[in-house]
N, C-alpha and C positions, 0 to 999 in steps of 0.2 A: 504494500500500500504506500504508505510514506518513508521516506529515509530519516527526516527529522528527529530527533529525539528530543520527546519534552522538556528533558531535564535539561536539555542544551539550547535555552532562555537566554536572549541577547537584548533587553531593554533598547538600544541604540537599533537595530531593525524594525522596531515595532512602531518608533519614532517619524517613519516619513512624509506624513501628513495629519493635523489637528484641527479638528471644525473651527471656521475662520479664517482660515490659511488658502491660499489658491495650492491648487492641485494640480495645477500645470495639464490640466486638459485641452485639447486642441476645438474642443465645444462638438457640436453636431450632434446627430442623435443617441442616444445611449445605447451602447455595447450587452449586446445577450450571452452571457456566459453559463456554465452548468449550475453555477451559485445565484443566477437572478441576472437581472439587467445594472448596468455599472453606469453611472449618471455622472457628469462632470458637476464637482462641489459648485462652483462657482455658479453656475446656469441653474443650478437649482436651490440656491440660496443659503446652503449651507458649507462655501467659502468662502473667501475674499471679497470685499465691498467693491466695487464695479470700476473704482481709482486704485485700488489696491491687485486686482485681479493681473496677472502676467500671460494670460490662457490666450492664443492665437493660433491662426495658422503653421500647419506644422512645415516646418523648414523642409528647403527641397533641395 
């Protein structure tokens, strides 16, 4: 199933995004994965305030 080991807990992994913070989403519509549909924080109100937000087009 997973290689993980729970005991092998890294605080600093679990750290890369906090409600309020942009998520560096490129916007558009939300992504279907086997865990649900993935929404970009900002576009749904729970990132970054709209002057704070970094989320654009993704570099080509």
């Amino acid at each position: 199933m997973y290689d993980d080991d729970p005991d092998d807990f890294d605080a600093e992994d679990t750290e890369d995004w906090a409600p309020g913070e942009c998520d560096h989403c490129y916007g558009g519509e939300p992504i279907d994965t086997p865990f649900g549909l993935i929404y970009c924080a900002c576009q749904i109100g729970q990132g970054a305030t709209p002057e704070d937000c970094a989320c654009g087009p993704e570099d080509d």
